[in-house]
N, C-alpha and C positions, 0 to 999 in steps of 0.2 A: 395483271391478275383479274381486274375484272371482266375480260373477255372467257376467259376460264371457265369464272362462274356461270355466268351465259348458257355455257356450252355444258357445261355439269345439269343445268337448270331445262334446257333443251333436251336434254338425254334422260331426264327425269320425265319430263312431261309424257315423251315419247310412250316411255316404260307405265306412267301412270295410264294412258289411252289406248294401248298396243291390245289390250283385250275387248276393248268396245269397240276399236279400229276392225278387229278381226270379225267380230259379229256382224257390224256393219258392211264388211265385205260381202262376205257366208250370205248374207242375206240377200244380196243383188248378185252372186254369184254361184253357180248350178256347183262346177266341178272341185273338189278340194285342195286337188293342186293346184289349181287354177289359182284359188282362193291364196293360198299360200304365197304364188309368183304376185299376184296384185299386190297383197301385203308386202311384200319386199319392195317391191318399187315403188309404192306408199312411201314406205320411209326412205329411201333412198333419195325421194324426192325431196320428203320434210327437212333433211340433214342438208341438202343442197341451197333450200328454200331459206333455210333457220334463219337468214338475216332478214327478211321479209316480215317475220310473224313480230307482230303487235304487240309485244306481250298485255296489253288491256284488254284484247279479243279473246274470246273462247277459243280456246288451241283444239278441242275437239272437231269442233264445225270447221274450223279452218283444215284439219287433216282429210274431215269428211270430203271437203272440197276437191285436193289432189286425189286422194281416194277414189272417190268419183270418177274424176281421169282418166286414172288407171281403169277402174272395169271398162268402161266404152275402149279403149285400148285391146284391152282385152278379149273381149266381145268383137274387135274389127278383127284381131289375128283368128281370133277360132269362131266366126261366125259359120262358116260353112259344116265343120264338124260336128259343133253344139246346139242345143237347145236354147233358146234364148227366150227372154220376155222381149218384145219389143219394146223401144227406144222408149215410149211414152209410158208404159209400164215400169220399166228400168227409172227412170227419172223419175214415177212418181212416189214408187217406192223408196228412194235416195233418201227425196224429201221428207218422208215419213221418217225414216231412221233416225234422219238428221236432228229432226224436231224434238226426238225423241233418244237423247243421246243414250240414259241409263237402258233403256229396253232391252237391248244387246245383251249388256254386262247380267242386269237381272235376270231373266230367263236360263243365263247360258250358268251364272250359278246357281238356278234353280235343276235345272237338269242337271249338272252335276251331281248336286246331292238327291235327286231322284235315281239317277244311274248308280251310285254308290248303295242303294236300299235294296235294288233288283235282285233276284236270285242270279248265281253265278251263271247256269244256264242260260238266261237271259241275258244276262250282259253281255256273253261271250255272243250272241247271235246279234245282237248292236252293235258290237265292236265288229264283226268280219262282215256285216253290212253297211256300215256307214261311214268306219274307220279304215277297214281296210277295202273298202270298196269292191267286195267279192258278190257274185250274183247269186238269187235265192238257190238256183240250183247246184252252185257250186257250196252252198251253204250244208244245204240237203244231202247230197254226197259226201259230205266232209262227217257228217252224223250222223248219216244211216236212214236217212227221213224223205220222204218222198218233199218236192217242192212245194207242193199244194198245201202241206204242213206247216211246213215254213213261212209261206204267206200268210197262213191265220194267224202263224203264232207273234207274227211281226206286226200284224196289225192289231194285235190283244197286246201284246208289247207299248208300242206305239200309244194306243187308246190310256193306258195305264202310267204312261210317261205324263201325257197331258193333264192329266186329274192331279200326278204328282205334282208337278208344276204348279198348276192353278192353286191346288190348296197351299202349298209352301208363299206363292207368292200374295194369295189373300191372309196368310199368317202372318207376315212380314207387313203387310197395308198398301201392298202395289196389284189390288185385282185390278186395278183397270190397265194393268202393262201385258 
């Protein structure tokens, strides 16, 4: 039984970090499937790994670690396709995340409830840009709006995201995340 627990307590943790795991990804990684496939083999590895972890150690930093892995993996199969930061960029940013376990989770529920306040119009143009990964023009077409529209209106968008953010998260006592 007591291996059980373990393993219940493992799957717990997982479930508790799986959304700061995913920021921290998103963060050192461009593409959102991408992001996604990292995330799986994140844990696939953690689940492999689980007799390893310490339980005294921070299990976040520890997952940061395989995490980590995984993007440079990542980054070797689609380096020729994508964008990348370089290697020193990539790692120093790691670091940063790392350092900074809550940053991820904070922000990404701060835009949350900034995107949930936006006019539906707007939302729908964040979602078929970011979510669904469609191009301004294809955006514009879809609305009847020239691209050029679309670009200011993504970046008045955008500008208005950030303020949301800032002030949610100076309301809460994390301006300096």
């Amino acid at each position: 039984m007591k291996h059980q627990s373990e393993v219940e307590e493992f799957v717990v943790l997982i479930g508790e970090h799986y959304a700061s795991l995913h920021g921290y990804i998103a963060s050192l990684v461009y593409n959102t499937s991408d992001v996604d496939d990292v995330l799986q083999e994140t844990c696939v590895t953690l689940w492999r790994k689980r007799e390893e972890f310490d339980r005294s150690k921070d299990f976040y930093r520890w997952a940061c670690g395989f995490a980590y892995i995984e993007v440079l993996r990542c980054r070797q199969r689609t380096a020729r396709s994508r964008l990348w930061f370089d290697e020193e960029t990539t790692h120093a940013l790691a670091d940063e995340l790392n350092a900074q376990p809550l940053w991820a989770s904070l922000r990404s529920e701060a835009l949350s409830r900034c995107l949930s306040v936006l006019p539906a119009r707007d939302r729908e143009i964040i979602e078929a840009r970011y979510t669904h990964e469609r191009s301004v023009p294809e955006i514009g077409d879809a609305l009847g709006r020239p691209a050029s529209t679309i670009y200011k209106k993504l970046i008045r968008i955008r500008e208005q995201l950030a303020a949301c953010i800032r002030a949610s998260l100076a309301q809460e006592g994390h301006a300096d995340v």
